[in-house]
C-alpha positions as CSV (number, residue, x, y, z in Angstrom):
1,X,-44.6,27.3,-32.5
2,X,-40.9,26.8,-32.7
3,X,-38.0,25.9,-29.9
4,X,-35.3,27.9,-29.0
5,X,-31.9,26.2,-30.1
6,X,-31.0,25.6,-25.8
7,X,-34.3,23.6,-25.5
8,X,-33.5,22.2,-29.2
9,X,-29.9,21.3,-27.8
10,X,-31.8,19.8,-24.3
11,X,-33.7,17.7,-26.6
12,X,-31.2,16.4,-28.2
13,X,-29.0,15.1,-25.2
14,X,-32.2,13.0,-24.2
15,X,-32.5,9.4,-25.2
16,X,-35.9,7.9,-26.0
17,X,-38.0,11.0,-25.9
18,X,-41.3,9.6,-23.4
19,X,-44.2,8.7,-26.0
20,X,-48.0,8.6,-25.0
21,X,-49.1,5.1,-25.6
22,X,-51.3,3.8,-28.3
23,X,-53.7,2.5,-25.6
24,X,-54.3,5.9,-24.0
25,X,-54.3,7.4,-27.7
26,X,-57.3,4.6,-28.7
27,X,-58.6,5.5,-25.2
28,X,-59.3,9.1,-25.7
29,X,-60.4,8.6,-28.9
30,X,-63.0,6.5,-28.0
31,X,-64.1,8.7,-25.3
32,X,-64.6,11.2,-28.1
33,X,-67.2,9.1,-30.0
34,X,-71.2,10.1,-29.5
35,X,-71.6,6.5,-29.3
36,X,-69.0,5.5,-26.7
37,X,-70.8,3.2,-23.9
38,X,-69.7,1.5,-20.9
39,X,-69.3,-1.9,-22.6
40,X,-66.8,-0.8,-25.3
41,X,-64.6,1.4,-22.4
42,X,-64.6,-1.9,-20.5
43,X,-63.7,-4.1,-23.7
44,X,-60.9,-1.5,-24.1
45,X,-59.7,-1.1,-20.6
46,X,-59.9,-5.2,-20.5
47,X,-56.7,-5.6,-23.1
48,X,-54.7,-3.8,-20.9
49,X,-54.4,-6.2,-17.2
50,X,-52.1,-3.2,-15.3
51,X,-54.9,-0.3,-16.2
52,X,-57.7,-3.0,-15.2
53,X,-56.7,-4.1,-11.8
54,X,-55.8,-0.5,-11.1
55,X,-59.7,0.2,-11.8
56,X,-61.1,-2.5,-9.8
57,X,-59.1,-1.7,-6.9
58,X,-60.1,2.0,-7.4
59,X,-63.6,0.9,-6.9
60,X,-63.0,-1.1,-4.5
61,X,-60.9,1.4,-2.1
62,X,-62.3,2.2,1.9
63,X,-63.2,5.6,-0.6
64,X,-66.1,4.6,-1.9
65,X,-67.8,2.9,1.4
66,X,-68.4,-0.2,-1.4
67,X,-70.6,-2.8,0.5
68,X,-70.5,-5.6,-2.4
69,X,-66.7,-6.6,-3.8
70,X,-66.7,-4.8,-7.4
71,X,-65.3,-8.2,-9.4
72,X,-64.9,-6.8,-13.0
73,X,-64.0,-3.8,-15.1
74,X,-67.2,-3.4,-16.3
75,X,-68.8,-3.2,-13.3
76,X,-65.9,-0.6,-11.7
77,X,-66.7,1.2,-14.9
78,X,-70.3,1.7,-14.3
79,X,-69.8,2.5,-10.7
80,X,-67.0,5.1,-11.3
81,X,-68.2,6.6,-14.1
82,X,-66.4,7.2,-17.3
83,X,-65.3,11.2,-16.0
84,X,-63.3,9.1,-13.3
85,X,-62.0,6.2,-15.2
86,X,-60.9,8.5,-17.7
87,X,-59.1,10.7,-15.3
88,X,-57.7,7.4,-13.5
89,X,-56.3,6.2,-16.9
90,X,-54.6,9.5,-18.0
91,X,-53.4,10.1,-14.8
92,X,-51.5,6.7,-14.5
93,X,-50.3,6.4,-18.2
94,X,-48.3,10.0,-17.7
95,X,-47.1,9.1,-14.2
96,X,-45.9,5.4,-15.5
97,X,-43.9,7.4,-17.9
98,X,-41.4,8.8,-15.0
99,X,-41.7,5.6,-12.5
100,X,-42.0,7.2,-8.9
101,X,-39.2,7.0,-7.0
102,X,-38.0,6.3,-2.7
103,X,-35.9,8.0,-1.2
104,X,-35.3,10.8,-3.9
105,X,-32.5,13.5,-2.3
106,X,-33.8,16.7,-4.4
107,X,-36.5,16.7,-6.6
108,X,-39.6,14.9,-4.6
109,X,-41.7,13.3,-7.3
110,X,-44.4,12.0,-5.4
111,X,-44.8,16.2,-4.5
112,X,-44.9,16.5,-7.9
113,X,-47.8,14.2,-9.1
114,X,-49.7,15.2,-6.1
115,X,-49.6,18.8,-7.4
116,X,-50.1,18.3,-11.0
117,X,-52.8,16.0,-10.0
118,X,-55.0,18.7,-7.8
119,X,-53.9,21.2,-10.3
120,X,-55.7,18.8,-13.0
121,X,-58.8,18.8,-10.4
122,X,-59.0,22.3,-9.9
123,X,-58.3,23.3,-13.3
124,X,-61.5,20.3,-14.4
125,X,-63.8,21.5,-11.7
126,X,-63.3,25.2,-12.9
127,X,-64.1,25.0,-16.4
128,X,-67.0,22.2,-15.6
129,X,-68.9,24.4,-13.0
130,X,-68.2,28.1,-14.7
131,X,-68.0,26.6,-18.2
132,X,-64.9,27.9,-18.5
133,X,-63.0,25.3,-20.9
134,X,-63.4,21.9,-22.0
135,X,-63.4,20.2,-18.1
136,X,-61.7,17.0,-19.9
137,X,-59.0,19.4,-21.5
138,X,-58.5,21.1,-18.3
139,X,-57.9,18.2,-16.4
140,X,-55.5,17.0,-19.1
141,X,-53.8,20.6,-19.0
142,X,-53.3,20.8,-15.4
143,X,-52.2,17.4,-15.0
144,X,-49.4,18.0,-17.6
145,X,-48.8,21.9,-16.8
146,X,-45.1,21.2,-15.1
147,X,-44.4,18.5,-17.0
148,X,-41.0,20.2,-18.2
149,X,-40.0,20.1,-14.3
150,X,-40.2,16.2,-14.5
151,X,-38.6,15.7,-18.1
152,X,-35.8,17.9,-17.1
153,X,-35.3,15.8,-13.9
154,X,-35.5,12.4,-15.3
155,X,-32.8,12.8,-17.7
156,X,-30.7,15.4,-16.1
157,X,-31.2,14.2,-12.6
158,X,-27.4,15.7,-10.9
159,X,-28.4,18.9,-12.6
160,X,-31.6,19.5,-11.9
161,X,-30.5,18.8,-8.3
162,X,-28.4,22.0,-8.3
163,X,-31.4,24.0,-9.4
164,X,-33.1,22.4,-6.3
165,X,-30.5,23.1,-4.5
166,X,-29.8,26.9,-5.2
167,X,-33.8,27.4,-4.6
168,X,-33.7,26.0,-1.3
169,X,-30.8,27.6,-0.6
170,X,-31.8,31.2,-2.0
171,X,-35.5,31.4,-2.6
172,X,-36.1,34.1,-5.3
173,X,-37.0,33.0,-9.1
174,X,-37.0,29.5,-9.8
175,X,-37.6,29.6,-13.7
176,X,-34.0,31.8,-13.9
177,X,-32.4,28.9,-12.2
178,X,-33.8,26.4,-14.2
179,X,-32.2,29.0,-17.4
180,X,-29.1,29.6,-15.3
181,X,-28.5,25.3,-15.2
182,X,-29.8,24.5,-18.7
183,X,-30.6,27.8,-20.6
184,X,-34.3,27.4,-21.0
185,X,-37.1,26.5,-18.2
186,X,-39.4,23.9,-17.7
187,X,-42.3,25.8,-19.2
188,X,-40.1,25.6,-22.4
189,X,-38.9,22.3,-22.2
190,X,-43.0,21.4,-21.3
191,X,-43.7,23.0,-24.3
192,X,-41.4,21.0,-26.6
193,X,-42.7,18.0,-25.2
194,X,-46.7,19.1,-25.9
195,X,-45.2,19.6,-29.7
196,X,-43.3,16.4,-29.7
197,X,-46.9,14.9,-28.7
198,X,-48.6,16.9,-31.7
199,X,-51.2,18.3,-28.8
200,X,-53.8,20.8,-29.3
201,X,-52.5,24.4,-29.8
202,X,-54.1,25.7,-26.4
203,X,-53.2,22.7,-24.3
204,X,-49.4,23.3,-25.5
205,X,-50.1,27.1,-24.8
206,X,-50.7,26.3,-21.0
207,X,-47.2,24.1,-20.2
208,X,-45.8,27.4,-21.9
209,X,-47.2,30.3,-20.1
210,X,-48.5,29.4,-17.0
211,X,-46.2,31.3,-15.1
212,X,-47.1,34.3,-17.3
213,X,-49.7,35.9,-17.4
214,X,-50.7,38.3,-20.3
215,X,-54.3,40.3,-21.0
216,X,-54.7,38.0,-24.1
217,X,-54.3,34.6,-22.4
218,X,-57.3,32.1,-23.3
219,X,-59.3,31.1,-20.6
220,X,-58.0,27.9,-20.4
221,X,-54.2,29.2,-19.8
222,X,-56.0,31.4,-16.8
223,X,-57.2,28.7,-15.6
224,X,-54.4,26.3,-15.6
225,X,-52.3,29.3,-13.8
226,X,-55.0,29.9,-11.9
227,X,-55.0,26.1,-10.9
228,X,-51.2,25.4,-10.1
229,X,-50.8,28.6,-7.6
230,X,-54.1,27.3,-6.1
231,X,-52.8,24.0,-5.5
232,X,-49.8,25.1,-4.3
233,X,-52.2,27.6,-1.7
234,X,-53.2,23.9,-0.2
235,X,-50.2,22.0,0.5
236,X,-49.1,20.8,-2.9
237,X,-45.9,23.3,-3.0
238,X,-42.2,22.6,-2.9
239,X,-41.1,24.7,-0.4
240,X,-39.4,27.1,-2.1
241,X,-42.9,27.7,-4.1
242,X,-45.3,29.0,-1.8
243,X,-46.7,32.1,-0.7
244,X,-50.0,33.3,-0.3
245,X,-52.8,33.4,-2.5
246,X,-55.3,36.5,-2.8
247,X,-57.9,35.8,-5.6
248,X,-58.7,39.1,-5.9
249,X,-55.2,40.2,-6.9
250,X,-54.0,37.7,-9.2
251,X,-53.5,38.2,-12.6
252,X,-54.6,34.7,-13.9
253,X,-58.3,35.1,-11.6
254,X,-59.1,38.5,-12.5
255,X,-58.7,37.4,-16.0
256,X,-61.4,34.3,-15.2
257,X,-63.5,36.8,-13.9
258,X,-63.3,38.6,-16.9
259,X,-65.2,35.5,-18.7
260,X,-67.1,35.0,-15.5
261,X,-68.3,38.0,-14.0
262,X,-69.8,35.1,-11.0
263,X,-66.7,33.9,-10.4
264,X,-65.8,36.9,-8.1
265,X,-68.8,36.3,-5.8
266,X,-66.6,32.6,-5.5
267,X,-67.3,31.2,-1.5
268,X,-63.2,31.0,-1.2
269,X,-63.6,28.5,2.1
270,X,-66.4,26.3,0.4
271,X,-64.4,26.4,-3.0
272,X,-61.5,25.3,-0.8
273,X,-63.2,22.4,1.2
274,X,-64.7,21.8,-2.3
275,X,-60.9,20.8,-3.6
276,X,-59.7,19.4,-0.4
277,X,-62.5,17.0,-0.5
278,X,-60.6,15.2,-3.4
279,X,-57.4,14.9,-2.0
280,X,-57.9,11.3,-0.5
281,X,-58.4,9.8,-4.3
282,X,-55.1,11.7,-5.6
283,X,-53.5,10.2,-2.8
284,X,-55.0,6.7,-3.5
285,X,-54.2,7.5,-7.7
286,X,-50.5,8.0,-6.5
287,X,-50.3,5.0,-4.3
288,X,-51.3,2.8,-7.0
289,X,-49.1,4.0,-9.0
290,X,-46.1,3.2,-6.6
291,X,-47.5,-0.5,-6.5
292,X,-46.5,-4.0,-7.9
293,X,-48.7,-4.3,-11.4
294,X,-51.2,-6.8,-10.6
């Protein structure tokens, strides 16, 4: 994969390119291991004192109904389980790397995470429950899908306001805005980011063409399309984004379906309570993340 020479030209105008930290690349790694157990994720998630009060309070939130005070991160990461704590400590090492803002005029981060968040839970319970994809790499693909929208507005903030602006003001295409401001789209500048962060082949694949859907895509870039329009179907849409959803007529489902000849027999109401049921700990993810470190 190559970049054009306007996202190569983007990139260079940015200072201090966002890195993924060496504690969540030791984290997933050790995840990884067949011989990972509770006491080594705890020993890991113990050197870092942000990521461990951030657990313990997870546990600990009127969520869970907890009747005894979870004290340590051991115990939070026995009673989470490590599917949680590892989507808990993904999802706040890639927020904490474009700080959540008040009062924001144009682009509404907090909008933002909670979309690429329910994307990530959409895309995970997909590929768990139909085995359509890795559910780890799902999540980790629909939580980073857009994350061209939020590069592009951290560095380029009076800019990228004009492309909020115009699709406000005009509806229509987004992506041409984005090319109209900068000369390349998010999905572009997502996918020179994914490079930058030497991440699988099909993971970068998604931030590239999940707003285009071809008869070849992988499963996991149907899903990950699939998963943002979905999330957008249930509140998590800017509001120049949304329109209605028809399973039946979408290019990325009928391509799951092709995998998953099941999946168009899919409850839509129960698969939508299903979602909607996870809402409250996105919510609680992004509040954390808007809070003091302990």
């Amino acid at each position: 994969m190559t970049t054009s020479p306007a996202v190569e030209r983007l990139l260079a105008r940015m200072k201090r390119l966002p890195v993924l930290s060496s504690f969540v690349l030791r984290f997933q790694h050790l995840l990884s291991s067949p011989n990972c157990n509770t006491g080594q994720i705890a020993e890991l998630l113990s050197e870092d004192p942000v990521v461990t009060g951030r657990i313990i309070r997870l546990a600990n939130s009127p969520l869970f109904h907890r009747y005894k005070e979870v004290t340590s991160v051991r115990e939070a990461v026995v009673f989470l389980g490590l599917e949680q704590v590892r989507e808990v400590v993904l999802s706040l090492s890639i927020i904490s790397l474009f700080p959540l803002k008040a009062g924001e005029k144009c682009f509404d981060t907090h909008l933002f995470w909670h979309h690429s968040l329910s994307s990530a839970h959409i895309a995970r319970h997909l590929a768990g429950a139909y085995s359509l994809a890795s559910p780890e790499e799902a999540y980790t693909a629909g939580l980073l899908h857009d994350i061209g929208k939020i590069l592009l507005n951290h560095f380029f903030p009076e800019e990228y306001g004009k492309v909020v602006q115009k699709a406000l003001q005009m509806g229509g295409n987004y992506l041409a805005y984005e090319r109209e401001v900068f000369g390349a789209d998010h999905c572009e500048v997502g996918e020179a980011l994914a490079l930058k962060w030497a991440l699988p082949r099909e993971l970068t694949a998604t931030l590239r063409f999940h707003h285009n859907p071809s008869p070849e895509m992988s499963p996991l870039v149907a899903l990950v399309g699939f998963s943002n329009l979905f999330s957008k179907q249930i509140g998590f849409a800017f509001p120049w984004e949304f329109r209605p959803l028809i399973f039946s007529s979408d290019p990325f489902w009928r391509r799951l379906c092709q995998h998953r000849e099941d999946l168009a027999k899919i409850d839509e109401e129960l698969f939508t309570f299903q979602i909607e049921d996870v809402v409250p700990r996105i919510r609680e993810i992004i509040a954390m993340s808007m809070k003091g470190d302990d």
